[in-house]
N, C-alpha and C positions, 0 to 999 in steps of 0.2 A: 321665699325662693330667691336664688342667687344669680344675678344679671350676669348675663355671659359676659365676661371679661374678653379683651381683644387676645387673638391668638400668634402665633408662630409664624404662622403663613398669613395673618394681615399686616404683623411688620415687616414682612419679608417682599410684600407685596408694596406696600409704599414706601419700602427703601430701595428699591428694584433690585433686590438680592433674593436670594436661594431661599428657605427653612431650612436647608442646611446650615449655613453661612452665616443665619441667626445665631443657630440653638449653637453652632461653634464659638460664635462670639461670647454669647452668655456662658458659655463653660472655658474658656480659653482667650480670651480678646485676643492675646500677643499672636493668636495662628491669625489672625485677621488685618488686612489690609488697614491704615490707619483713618483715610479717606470714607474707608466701604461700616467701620467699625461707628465714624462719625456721624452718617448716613441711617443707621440702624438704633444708634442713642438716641437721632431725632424723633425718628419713627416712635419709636417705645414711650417716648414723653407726651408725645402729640395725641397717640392711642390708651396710655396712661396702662400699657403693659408691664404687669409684672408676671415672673419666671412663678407660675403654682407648683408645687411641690404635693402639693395634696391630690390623691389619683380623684377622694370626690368630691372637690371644691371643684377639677375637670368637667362631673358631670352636672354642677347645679347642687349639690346636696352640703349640706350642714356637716361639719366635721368635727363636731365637739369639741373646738378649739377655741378660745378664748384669749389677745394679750394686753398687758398694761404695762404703760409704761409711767416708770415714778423717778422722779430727781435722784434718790439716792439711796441704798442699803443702810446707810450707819444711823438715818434716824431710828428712832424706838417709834415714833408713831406712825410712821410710813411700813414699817416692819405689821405695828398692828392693824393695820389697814387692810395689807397685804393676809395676813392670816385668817381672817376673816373673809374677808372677799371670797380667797382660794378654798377654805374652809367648807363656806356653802356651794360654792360650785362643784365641786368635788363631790357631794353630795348628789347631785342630780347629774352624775357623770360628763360632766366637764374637765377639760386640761386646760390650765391657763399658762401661757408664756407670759414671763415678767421679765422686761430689762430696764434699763436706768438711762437718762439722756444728760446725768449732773449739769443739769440747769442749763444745757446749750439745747437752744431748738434745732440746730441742724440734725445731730444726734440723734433726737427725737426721731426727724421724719427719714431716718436710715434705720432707726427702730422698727418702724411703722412699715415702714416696706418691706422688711423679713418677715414682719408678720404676715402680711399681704401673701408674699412668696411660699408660708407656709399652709395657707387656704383659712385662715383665721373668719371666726363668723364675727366678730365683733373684738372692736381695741377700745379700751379704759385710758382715757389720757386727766394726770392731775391739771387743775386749773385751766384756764380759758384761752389762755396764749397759747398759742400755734399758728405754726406755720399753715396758709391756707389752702400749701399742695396737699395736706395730708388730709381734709377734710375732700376735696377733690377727687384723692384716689380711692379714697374709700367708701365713695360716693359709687364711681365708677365702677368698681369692683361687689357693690353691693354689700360690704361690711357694714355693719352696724358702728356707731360709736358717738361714746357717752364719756362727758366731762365730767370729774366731781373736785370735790374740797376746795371749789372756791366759786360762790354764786356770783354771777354779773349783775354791777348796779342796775343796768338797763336790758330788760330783757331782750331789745332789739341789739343789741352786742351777740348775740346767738341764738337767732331766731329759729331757726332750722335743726339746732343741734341738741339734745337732752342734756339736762344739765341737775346732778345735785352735790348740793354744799353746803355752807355757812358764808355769811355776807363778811369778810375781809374786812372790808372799812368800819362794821359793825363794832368788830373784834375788836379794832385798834382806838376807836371812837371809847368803847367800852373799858379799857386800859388804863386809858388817860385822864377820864373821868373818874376812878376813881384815885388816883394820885392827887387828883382837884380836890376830889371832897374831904380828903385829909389834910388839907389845907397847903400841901406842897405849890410852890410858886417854881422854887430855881428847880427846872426838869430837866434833866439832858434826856437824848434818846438815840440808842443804837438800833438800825433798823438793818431786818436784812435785806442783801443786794436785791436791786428789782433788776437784773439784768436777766432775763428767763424766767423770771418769779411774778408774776401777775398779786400771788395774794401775800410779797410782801410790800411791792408797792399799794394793793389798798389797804394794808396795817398802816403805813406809813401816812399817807392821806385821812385816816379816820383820827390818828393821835394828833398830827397837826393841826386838825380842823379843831376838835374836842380844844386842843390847849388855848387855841387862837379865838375861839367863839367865849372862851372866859380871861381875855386879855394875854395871857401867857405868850412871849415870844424868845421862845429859848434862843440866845448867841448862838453863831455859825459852829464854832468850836465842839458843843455842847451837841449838834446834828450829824451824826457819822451815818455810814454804812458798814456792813461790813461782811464776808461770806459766813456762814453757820459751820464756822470752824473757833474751836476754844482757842486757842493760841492767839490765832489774829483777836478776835471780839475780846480777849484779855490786855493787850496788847493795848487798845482802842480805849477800853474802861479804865486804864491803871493811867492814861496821856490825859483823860480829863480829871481821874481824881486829883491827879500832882499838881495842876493849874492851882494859880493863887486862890481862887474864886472857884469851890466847889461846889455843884449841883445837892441839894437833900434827898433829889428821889432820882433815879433813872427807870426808864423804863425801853424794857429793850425785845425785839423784833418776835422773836421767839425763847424757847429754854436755854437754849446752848449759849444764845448773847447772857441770857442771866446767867446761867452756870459759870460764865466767864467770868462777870462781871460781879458778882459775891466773892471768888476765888482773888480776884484783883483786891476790890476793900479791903479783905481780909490780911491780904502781904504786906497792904499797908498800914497796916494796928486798926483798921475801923471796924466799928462795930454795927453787925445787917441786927436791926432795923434803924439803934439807937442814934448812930451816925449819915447812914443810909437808907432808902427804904429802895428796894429791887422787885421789879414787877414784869414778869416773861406771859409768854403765852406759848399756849398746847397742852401745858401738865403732860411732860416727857413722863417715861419712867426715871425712877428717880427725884424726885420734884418735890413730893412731900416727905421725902428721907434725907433734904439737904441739912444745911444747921445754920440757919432756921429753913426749917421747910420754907420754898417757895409761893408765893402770891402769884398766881397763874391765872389763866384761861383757859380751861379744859375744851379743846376737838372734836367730838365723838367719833375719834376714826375705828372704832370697832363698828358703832350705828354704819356709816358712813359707807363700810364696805359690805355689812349685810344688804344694804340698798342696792347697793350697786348692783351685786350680785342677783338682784332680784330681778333689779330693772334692766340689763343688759338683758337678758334670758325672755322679759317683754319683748323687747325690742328683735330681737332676733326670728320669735313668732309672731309677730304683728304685722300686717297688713301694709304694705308699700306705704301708702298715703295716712300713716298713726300721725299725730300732728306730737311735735314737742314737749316736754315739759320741762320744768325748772322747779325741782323742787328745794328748798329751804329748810335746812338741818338747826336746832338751836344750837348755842355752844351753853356754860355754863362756868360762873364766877368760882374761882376756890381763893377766897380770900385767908391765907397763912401766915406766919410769923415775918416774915422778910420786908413787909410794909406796916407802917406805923405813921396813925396823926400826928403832925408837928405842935411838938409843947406836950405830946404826951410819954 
């Protein structure tokens, strides 16, 4: 059952304005007094009022609405995430709203409050960063909502909130180990940005530790960032191949830094694996159709979004007081042509 949200006439009430004078504002600010308009903003934050659109999210009831919000359209595994999810919801007559926050959390939580406004019974947010008004509002409003694709080291980092994923620092932990065990020493590594990305900074944290716990301390140079764009991440790989002093192996954040990052070797005459060894994670599509197919870290964002789909649809019939959970997704090694033991 859905907690009555604050109304029209309780912001109107502690902004000492009209219900007119509101519901004007929220349809037209510019008719409204700029003073009376600021008065009314406060109200609405304080109350943690959003405008429902849905006539029966109005009365308490379920609207078989469902949204998620994912960083971006252009990957392939966020795509297969997405079709899946929608897939089985769809299924048990659900609509899901899906938009994108491209990796700014403010985004996000202007995502998140249309959904709100649209009478949403539960929003899907990737990974564990967020902003903590949007857990808040959705508190208040009695949405349901569930993290996935990226499990927290400590399950006290989201005690309160469902959560299923794969452990991030596992991922990366698990990457760089094997570059180790082929005996690779000189590693650079391109990571993607952790600016809105929680599980590239625990990729990033898991291959640092994995290198540093068996002495490896790559040069500054040889440690970039970069966004999960080919161009720049090409860009990036082609500035450390040309140094006097190249790396044998890189390993890089996700696919797209690899995809980049083969394509770079390659402009330069070197040969993946014999000169290089290239090691991505996710197994995009694509991946094992490279030349040489890719040495990846497969995802299961198909698993991934059937869960979800399961477990939100829990959550949404379950009992105010259902305690959390955090469930933990395996990933899986696809060890391919693109990495090679040194001396072999």
């Amino acid at each position: 059952m859905k907690i009555r949200g604050s109304t029209i006439t309780d912001v109107a009430r502690k902004a000492g304005t009209s219900p007119a004078t509101v519901s004007r504002y929220f349809s037209n600010p510019d008719m409204v007094h700029a003073d009376t308009g600021r008065r009314i903003e406060d109200a609405a934050t304080q109350l943690n009022y959003i405008r429902n659109r849905s006539a029966a999210a109005t009365r308490g009831q379920n609207t078989g609405t469902i949204g998620m919000v994912v960083p971006t359209f252009e990957s392939s595994i966020f795509a297969e995430l997405i079709e899946h999810f929608t897939t089985d919801l769809s299924a048990l007559g659900q609509t899901v709203l899906i938009a994108t926050n491209h990796y700014d959390l403010d985004r996000e939580v202007q995502a998140v409050k249309t959904f709100a406004e649209h009478g949403v019974d539960g929003v899907i947010l990737i990974g564990g960063q967020h902003d903590p008004a949007i857990s808040t509002l959705l508190k208040a409003r009695g949405i349901q909502l569930l993290c996935v694709w990226n499990l927290p080291q400590d399950i006290s980092d989201a005690p309160d909130i469902d959560v299923i994923g794969i452990d991030n620092f596992d991922i990366g932990h698990a990457a760089a180990t094997h570059m180790l065990d082929l005996g690779h020493r000189d590693i650079a590594c391109i990571f993607g940005s952790s600016d809105g990305n929680d599980r590239a900074e625990a990729r990033q944290r898991g291959i640092v530790s994995a290198l540093n716990a068996r002495g490896v301390v790559p040069p500054a140079p040889w440690l970039c960032q970069t966004r999960y764009d080919l161009r720049m991440a090409r860009v990036i790989a082609t500035d450390i191949l040309k140094r006097d002093h190249r790396p044998s192996a890189i390993i890089c954040g996700n696919d797209i830094i690899a995809f980049a990052t083969i394509w770079a070797a390659q402009q330069l005459g070197l040969n993946i694996p014999q000169d290089l060894s290239v090691m991505g994670i996710g197994d995009f599509k694509g991946a094992a159709d490279m030349n040489p197919p890719l040495s990846t870290i497969r995802i299961p964002a198909r698993f991934i979004g059937q869960m979800a789909a399961r477990r939100i649809m829990d959550l949404i019939n379950a009992p105010d007081d259902t305690p959390a959970r955090h469930l933990k997704i395996d990933f899986e090694m696809k060890m391919r042509q693109s990495t090679k033991a040194i001396g072999r």
